[in-house]
N, C-alpha and C positions, 0 to 999 in steps of 0.2 A: 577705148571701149565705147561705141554708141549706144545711142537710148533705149535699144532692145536687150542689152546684156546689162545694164548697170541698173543699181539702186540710186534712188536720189535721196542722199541723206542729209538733205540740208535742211530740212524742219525738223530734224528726230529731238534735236538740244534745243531748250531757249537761250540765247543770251548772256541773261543774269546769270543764273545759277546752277546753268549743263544738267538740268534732270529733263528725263525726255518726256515732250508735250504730250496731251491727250490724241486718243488716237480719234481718226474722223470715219465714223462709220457709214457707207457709203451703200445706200441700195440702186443696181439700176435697170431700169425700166422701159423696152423696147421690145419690139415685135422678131425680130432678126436673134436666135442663138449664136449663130458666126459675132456677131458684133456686139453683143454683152459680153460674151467672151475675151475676145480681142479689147474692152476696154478694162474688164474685167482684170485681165492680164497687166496692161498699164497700171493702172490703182497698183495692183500688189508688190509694184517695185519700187513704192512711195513707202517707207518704213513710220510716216504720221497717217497713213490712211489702210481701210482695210475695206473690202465686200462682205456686206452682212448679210444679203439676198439678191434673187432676181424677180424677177418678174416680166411678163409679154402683154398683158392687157388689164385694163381698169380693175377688175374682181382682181386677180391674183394680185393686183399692187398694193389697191387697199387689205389683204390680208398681210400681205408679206409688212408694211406699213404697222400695223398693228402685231405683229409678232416679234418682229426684227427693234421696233423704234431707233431706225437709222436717222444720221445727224443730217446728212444730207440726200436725196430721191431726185437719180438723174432722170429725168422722163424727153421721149420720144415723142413727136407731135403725131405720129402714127403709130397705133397701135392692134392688136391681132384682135380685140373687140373694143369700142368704143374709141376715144383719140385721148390727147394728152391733155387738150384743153379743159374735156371734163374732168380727169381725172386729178387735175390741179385744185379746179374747185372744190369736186369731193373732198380733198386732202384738206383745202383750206376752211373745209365747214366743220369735218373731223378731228382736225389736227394742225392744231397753230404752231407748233414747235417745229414740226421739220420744216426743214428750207428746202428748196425746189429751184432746181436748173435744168432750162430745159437746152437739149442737145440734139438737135434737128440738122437733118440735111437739107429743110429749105431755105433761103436768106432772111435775113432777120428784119428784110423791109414787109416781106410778108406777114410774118406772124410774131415778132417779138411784141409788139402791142398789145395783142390780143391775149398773148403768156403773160405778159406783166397786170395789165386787166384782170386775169383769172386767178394770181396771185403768186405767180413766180418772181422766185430773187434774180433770176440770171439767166443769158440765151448766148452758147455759143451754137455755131454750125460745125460739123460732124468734119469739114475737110481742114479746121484747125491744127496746126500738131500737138503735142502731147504736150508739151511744156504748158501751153494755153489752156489747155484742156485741164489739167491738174492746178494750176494757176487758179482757173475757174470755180474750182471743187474746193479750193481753200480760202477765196474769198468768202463763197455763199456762205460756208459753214463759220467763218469767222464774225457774221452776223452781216456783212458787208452786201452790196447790189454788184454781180458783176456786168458792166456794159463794156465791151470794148473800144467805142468809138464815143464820141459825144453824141452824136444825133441818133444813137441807140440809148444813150442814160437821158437824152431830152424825150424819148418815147415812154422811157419809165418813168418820169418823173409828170409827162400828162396823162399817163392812165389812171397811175394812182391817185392824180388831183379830180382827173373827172370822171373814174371809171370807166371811159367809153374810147375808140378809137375815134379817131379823126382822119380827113384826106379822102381821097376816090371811093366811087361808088362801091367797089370792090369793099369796103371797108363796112358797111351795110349791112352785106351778108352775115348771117346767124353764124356761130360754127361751124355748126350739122352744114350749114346753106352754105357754107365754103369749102369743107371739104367736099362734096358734091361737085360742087365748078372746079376745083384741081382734079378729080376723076377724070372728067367730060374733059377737061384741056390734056390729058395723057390719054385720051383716046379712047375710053371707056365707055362701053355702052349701060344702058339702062341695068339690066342683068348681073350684067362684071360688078356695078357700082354696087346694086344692092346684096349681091351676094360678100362684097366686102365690108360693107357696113352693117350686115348682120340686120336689114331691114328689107320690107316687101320691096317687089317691084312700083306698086301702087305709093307707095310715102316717097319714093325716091323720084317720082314723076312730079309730087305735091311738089317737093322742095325744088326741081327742077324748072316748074312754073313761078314758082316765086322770086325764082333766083332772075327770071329771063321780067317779069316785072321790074323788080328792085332795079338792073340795071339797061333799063330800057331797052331791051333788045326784044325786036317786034315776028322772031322766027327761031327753030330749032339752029338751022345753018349759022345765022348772028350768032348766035351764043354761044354753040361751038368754036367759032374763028374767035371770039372775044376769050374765052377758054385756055384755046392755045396760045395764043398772041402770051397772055401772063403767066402760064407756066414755064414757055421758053425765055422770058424776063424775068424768070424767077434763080435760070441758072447759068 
């Protein structure tokens, strides 16, 4: 039987005493209905975990957040308004008790920092299998930091010492001012960008001038190629 037909009952008993553990209430939080689905699905064949809600962007999570009070909030680094990094923050200004894992399809050299900064427990990537992924979901929630590698738990354990990222220029950028430069390195023009971040053309140019200061590039075409160059290093 493989992992699409079975249950995994192997946290349903503890140990000691075979009475079956609390269940892990699990909300999660992405842009994509195909893929909250599809994880959605996973979770449900975990008999210690369950889906309390979903949610696609910042507003609907913090409701869903506040209605559902799930144990653990997988969030998306992309979101259908706002992104995941703010919506960590909101959480962590609103809501100190749930724990937060974030589960991104970019690599964790890019933005695990920046998640751990904002006040997430844990960062896997989206092309994990499901073992890891569930793995993941029982650590956070067991109060634990999930990093998979060492030099992802030595990222969390300098954010939280200094709140701030360290390394390349790349690392500067605001947010907002990085996801802006992953637009532009996928090819996106001014337009695309602002109509995906639910902002003017005119603020997405601000942040696009800033972004070409911060990392020294002295033309539209530089920052472009500088763009691309790290989003194809990102997969």
């Amino acid at each position: 039987m493989n992992d699409h037909d079975s249950v995994d009952r192997s946290n349903l008993f503890n140990t000691s005493g075979g009475t079956a553990v609390a269940t892990i209430r699990v909300l999660i939080i992405d842009d994509h209905p195909a893929v909250r689905e599809g994880l959605a699905a996973r979770i449900a064949r975990r008999l210690d975990m369950e889906v309390c809600g979903e949610a696609a962007d910042v507003d609907e999570a913090m409701e869903a957040i506040a209605r559902t009070q799930p144990d653990v909030a997988i969030v998306d680094i992309s979101l259908k308004t706002g992104n995941g990094l703010d919506l960590i923050k909101r959480v962590r200004a609103e809501n100190k008790d749930v724990r937060i894992l974030v589960w991104s399809m970019f690599d964790a050299s890019l933005y695990a920092e920046r998640a751990f900064c904002a006040g997430a427990n844990g960062y896997i990537t989206k092309e994990e299998a499901t073992d890891r992924i569930i793995a993941a979901i029982r650590e956070v929630a067991a109060g634990k930091i999930y990093a998979p590698d060492p030099e992802l738990e030595s990222r969390y354990q300098r954010a939280t010492e200094t709140g701030k990222n360290s390394g390349s220029l790349v690392d500067e950028l605001s947010d907002r001012e990085l996801q802006v430069f992953q637009f532009i390195g996928e090819g996106l023009g001014m337009v695309q960008i602002a109509e995906r971040m639910h902002l003017s053309v005119k603020t997405i140019e601000t942040y696009r001038a800033r972004i070409k200061r911060k990392l020294n590039q002295s033309s539209r075409t530089e920052l472009v190629r500088m763009a691309v160059e790290w989003v194809l290093q990102s997969r």
